[in-house]
Legacy VTK file of the C-alpha trace (Angstrom):
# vtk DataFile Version 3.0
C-alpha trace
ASCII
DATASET POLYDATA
POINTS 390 float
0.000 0.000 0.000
3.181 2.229 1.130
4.395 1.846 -2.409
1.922 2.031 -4.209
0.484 5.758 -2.502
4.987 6.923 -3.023
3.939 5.395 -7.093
1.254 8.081 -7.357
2.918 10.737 -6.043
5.975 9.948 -8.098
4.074 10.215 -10.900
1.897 13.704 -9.971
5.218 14.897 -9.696
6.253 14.050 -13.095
2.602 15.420 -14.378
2.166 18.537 -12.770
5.421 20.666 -14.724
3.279 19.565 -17.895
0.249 20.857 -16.737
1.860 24.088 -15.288
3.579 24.711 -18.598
0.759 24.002 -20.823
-1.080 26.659 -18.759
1.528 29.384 -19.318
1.194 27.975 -23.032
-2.163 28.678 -23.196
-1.355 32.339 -21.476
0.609 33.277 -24.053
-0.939 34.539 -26.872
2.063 33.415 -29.523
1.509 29.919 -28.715
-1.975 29.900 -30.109
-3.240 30.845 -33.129
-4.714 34.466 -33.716
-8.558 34.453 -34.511
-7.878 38.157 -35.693
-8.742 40.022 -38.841
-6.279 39.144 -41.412
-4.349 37.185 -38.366
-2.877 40.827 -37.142
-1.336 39.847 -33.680
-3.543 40.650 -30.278
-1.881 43.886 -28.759
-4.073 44.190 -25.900
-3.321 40.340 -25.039
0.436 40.407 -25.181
2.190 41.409 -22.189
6.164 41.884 -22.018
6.612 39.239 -20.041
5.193 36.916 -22.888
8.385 37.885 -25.488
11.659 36.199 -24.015
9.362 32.521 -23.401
8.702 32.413 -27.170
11.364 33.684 -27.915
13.441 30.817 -26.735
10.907 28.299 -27.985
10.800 29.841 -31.323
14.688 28.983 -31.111
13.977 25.571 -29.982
11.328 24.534 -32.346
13.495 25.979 -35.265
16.401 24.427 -34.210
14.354 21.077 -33.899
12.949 21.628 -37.775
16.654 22.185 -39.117
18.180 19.144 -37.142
15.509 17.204 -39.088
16.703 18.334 -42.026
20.292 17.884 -41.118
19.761 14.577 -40.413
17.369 13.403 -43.227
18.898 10.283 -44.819
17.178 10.341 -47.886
19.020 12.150 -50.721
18.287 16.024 -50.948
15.394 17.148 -52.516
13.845 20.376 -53.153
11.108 19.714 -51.039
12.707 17.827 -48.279
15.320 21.086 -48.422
14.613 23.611 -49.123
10.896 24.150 -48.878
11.639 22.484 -45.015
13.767 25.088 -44.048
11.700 27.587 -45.785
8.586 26.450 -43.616
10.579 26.375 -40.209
10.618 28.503 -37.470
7.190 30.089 -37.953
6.903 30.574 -34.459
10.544 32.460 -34.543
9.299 34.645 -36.908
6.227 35.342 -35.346
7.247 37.268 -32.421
10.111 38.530 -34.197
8.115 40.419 -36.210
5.757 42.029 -33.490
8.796 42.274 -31.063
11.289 44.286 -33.266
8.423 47.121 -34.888
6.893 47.180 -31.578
10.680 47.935 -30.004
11.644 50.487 -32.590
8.367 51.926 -32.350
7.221 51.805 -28.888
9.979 50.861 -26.703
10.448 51.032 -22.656
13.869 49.922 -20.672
12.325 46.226 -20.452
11.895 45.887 -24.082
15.614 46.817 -24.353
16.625 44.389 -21.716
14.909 41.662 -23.849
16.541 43.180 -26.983
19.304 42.564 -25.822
19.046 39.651 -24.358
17.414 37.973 -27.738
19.980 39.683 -30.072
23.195 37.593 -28.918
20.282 34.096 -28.888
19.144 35.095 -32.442
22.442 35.777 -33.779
23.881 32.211 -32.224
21.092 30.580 -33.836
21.706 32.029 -37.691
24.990 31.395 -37.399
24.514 27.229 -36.436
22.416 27.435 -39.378
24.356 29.291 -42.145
27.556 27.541 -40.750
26.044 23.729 -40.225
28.375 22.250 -42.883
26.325 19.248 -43.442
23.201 20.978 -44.395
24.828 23.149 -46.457
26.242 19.712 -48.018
22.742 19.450 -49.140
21.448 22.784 -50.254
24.769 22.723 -52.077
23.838 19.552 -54.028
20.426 20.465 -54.843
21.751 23.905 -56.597
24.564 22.004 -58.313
22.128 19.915 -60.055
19.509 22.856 -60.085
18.745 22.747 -64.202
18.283 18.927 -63.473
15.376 19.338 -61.459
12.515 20.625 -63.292
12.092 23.515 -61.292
9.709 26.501 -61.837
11.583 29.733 -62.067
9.931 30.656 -58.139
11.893 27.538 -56.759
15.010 28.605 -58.385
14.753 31.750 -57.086
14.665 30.633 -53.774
16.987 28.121 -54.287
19.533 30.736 -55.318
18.950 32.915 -52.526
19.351 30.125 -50.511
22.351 28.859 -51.563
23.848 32.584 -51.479
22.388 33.171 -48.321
24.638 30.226 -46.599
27.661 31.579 -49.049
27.056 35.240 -47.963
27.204 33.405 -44.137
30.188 32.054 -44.045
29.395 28.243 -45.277
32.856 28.428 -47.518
35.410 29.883 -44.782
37.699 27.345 -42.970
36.718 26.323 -39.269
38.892 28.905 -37.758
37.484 31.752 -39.737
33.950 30.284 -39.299
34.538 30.799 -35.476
35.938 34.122 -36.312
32.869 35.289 -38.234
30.629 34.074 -35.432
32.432 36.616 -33.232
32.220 39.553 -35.180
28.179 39.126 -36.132
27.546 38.739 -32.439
29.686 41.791 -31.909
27.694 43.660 -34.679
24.205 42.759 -33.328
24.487 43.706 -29.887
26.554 47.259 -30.489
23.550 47.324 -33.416
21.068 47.157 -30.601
23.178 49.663 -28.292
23.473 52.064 -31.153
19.281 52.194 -31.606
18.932 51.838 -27.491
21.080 55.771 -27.610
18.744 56.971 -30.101
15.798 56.193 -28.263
17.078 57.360 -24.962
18.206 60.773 -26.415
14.677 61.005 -27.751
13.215 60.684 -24.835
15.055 62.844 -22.692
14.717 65.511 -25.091
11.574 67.811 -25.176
10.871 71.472 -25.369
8.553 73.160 -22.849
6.996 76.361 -23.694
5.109 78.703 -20.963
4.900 81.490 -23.214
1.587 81.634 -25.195
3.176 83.638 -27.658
6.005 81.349 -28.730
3.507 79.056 -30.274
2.778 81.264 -32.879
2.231 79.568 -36.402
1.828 76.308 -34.817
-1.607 74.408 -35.586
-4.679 74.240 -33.243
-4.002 69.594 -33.462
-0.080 70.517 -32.666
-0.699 73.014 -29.762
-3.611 70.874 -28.074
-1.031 67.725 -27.787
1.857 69.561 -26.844
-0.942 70.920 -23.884
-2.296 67.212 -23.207
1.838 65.990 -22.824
2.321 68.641 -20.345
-0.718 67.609 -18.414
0.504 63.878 -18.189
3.583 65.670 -16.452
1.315 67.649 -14.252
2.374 71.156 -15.827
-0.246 73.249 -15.809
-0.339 76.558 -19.056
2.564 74.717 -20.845
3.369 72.919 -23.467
5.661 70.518 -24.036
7.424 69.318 -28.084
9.244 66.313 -28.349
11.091 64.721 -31.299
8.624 62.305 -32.656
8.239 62.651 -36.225
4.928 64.338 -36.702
5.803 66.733 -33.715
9.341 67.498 -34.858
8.064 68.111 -38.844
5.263 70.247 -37.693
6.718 72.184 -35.377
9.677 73.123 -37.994
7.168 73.503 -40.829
4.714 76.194 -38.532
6.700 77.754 -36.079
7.108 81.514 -36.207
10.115 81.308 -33.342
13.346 80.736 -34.846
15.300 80.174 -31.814
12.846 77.389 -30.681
12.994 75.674 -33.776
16.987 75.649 -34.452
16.589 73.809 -30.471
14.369 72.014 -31.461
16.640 70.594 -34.635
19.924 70.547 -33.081
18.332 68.064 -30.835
17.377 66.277 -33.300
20.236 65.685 -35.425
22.924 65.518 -32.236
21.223 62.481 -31.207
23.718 60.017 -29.752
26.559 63.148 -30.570
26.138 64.519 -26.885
29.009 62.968 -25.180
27.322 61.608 -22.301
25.946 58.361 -21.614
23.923 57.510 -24.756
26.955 58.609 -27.028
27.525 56.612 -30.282
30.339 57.691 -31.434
32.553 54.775 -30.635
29.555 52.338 -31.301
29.529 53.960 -34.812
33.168 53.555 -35.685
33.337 50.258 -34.001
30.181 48.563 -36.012
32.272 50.209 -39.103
35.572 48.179 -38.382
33.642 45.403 -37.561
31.746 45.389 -41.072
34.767 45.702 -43.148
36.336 42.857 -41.403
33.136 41.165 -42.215
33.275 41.734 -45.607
37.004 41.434 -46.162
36.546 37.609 -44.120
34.038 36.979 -47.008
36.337 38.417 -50.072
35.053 41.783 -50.370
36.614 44.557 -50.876
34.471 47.014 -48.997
31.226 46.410 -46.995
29.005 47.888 -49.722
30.469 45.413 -52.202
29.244 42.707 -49.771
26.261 44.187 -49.119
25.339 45.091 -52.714
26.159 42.462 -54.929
23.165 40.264 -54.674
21.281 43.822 -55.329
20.131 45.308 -58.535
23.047 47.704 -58.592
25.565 45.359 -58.244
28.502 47.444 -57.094
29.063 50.924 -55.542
29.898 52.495 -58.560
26.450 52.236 -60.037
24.886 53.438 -56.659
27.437 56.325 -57.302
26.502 56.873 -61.172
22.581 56.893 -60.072
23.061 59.281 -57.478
25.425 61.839 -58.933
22.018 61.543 -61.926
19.743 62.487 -59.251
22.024 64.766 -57.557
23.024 67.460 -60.210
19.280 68.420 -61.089
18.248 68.438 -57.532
21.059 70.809 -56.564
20.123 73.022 -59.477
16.448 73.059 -58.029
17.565 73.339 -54.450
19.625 76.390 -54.818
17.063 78.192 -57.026
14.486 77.531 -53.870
17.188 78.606 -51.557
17.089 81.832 -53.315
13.757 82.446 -52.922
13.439 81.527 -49.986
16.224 84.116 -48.592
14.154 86.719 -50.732
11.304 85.835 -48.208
13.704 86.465 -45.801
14.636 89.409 -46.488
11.332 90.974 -47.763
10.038 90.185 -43.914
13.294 91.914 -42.703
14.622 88.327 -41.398
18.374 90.065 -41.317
19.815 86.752 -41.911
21.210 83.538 -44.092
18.875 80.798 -44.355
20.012 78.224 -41.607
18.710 74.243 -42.488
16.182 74.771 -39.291
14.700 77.534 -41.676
14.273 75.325 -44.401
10.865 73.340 -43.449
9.298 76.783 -42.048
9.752 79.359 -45.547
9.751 76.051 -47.802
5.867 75.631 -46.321
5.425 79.475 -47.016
6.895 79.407 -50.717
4.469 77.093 -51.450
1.941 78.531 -49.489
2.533 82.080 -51.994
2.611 80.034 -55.258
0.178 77.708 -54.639
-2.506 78.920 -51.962
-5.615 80.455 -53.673
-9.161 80.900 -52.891
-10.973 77.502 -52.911
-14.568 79.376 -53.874
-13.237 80.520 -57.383
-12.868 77.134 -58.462
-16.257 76.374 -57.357
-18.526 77.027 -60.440
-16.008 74.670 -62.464
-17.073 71.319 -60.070
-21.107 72.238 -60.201
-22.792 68.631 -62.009
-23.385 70.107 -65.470
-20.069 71.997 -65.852
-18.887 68.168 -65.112
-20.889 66.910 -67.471
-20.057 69.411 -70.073
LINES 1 391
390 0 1 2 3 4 5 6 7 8 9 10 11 12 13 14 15 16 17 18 19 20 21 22 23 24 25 26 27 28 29 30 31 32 33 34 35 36 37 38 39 40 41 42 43 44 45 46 47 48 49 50 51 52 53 54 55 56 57 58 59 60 61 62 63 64 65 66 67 68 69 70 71 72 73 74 75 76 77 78 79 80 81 82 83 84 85 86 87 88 89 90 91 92 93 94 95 96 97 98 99 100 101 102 103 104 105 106 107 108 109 110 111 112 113 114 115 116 117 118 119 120 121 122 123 124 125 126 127 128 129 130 131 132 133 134 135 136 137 138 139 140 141 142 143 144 145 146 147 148 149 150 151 152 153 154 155 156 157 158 159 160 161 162 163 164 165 166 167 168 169 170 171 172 173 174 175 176 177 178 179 180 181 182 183 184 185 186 187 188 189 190 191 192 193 194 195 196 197 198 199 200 201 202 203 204 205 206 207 208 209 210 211 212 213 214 215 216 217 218 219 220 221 222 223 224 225 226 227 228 229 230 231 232 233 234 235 236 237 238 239 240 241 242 243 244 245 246 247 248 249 250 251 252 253 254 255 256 257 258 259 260 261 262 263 264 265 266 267 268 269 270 271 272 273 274 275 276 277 278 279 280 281 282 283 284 285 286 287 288 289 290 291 292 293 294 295 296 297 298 299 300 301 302 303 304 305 306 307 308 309 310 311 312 313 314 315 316 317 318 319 320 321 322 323 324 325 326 327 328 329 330 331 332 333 334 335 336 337 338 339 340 341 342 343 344 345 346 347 348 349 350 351 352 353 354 355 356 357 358 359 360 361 362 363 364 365 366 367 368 369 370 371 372 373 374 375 376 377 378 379 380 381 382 383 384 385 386 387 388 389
């Protein structure tokens, strides 16, 4: 009787982890499936929390799929290949994709801390993929005997990609630069994920508050009211406050009648991570740059941009150069003839000075404004039903 009562509770033991992790399964809303419109992911469901557990099982399940693959004893197919890996890790993906816009878009200090956490797991887990030199074996084989295969032209096109794809990450280089390249993409992801971190930060700490009624002249009615409402979360009362979000930042240099608010408020924006304090990226910047032309010269490039740009429709810098320098000399002729007018505006308002880039938003809006602003009601008559009809 004694053993068989230990038996029982031997094996609740062994049950009850299931059942605890099927229930935080079940919590989590990317280990369902979304019964959304068009399958757009739950906002209001997903918690912070939820990220770093899928996360890691995205990695898992992925990593699960390729070994499969690896391992499949059959001779390498197309669809046994290829289409495999291209069907793995839709988990991965999944809360990839709502992670990263939602991080660049909406982020707090735990989404960094996951950011950084994930960045260093992703990277390890593309680079036991793109390096695994026995399922590159296969991929390798299939393209080799590619016009063999009786492919349509959208399997050789992924094919290709993913053949370069493994070439492009390292699958050629000997073990020791293999281990090398491992190194510097790690190296590259986190101070990638530092460098936007800075950014962020500086945007947040900067803001411009106003207590002067009169220094929001120009400014719309939509731009002054949420400047008012962000002052109120802060529990400033007759102020307003202007941050560097895009549609705050354009507005406010497009409308604003105070010059010396909106050169602030641009300076800000462009020193970003050029402050020399904490959220600096100086060094980050020259250090990813040393790091990619290692990359690239590991992988028998001559620059970065050669890597980067050869699988690309311009092929090599110089073509990037040659469209450019097409676009640029026109657009220079029509930027300094606007610059001209512009200073004329300047001057015929008694400005009593050089046009300065945070000028450039604020009298390009009011060029246009004098060329192209007319009375609506004189076009009226023209849009009446029988004049259409005529």
């Amino acid at each position: 009787m004694k053993i068989r009562v230990l038996f029982i509770v031997f094996l609740l033991c062994l049950f009850i982890p299931v059942v605890q992790s099927n229930a935080q399964n079940i919590d989590n809303p990317f280990f369902v499936e979304w019964n959304t419109p068009f399958n757009t992911p739950p906002f209001n469901d997903i918690k912070t929390e939820h990220y770093l557990p899928a996360f890691e099982e995205g990695i898992k399940q992925q990593k699960a799929e390729i070994e499969i693959i690896t391992n499949n004893s059959e001779e390498p197919t197309f669809e046994n290949t290829i289409e495999a890996m291209e069907l793995s890790g839709k988990l991965l993906t999944k809360v990839y994709l709502v992670f990263n816009n939602l991080n660049n878009t909406d982020s707090n200090a735990e989404m960094e801390k996951i950011a950084q956490e994930t960045v260093t797991m992703i990277t390890k887990h593309n680079n036991n993929i793109y390096l695994n030199e026995k399922l590159f074996d296969r991929v390798k084989y299939i393209y080799q005997e590619r016009d063999k295969l009786n492919l349509s032209i959208e399997q050789k096109t992924v094919l290709e990609n993913y053949y370069l794809d493994f070439v492009d990450g390292g699958a050629n280089l000997t073990p020791r630069e293999k281990e090398k390249l491992k190194s510097i993409n790690e190296d590259i992801a986190q101070l990638t994920v530092k460098f936007g971190e800075n950014v962020r930060k500086e945007n947040s700490n900067f803001q411009i508050t106003v207590d002067n009624e009169e220094d929001l002249a120009g400014l719309t009615d939509a731009l002054i009211q949420a400047a008012k409402e962000k002052a109120e979360e802060k529990s400033l009362k007759n102020k307003w406050i202007f941050t560097l979000d895009e549609p705050t930042r354009i507005s406010f240099l497009k409308y604003s009648a105070n010059r010396e608010l909106r050169e602030k408020l641009y300076k800000g924006y462009i020193n970003r991570g050029n402050n020399n304090n904490e959220f600096d990226n100086k060094k980050i910047f020259s250090r990813i740059i040393s790091l990619r032309v290692e990359k690239a010269h590991l992988l028998g490039y001559k620059t970065y941009a050669d890597y980067k740009l050869t699988r690309k429709m311009a092929k090599n810098p110089e073509n990037v150069f040659k469209f450019l320098n097409g676009i640029m000399t026109p657009a220079l002729q029509k930027g300094r003839k606007e610059v001209l007018e512009m200073q004329r505006l300047i001057d015929e308002e008694g400005g009593g000075f050089k046009l300065q880039p945070w000028d450039w938003w604020y009298y390009s809006q009011k060029l246009y404004k004098s060329k192209f602003d007319f009375d609506a009601e004189i076009l009226r008559p023209y849009f009446k039903l029988e004049n259409v009809r005529k």
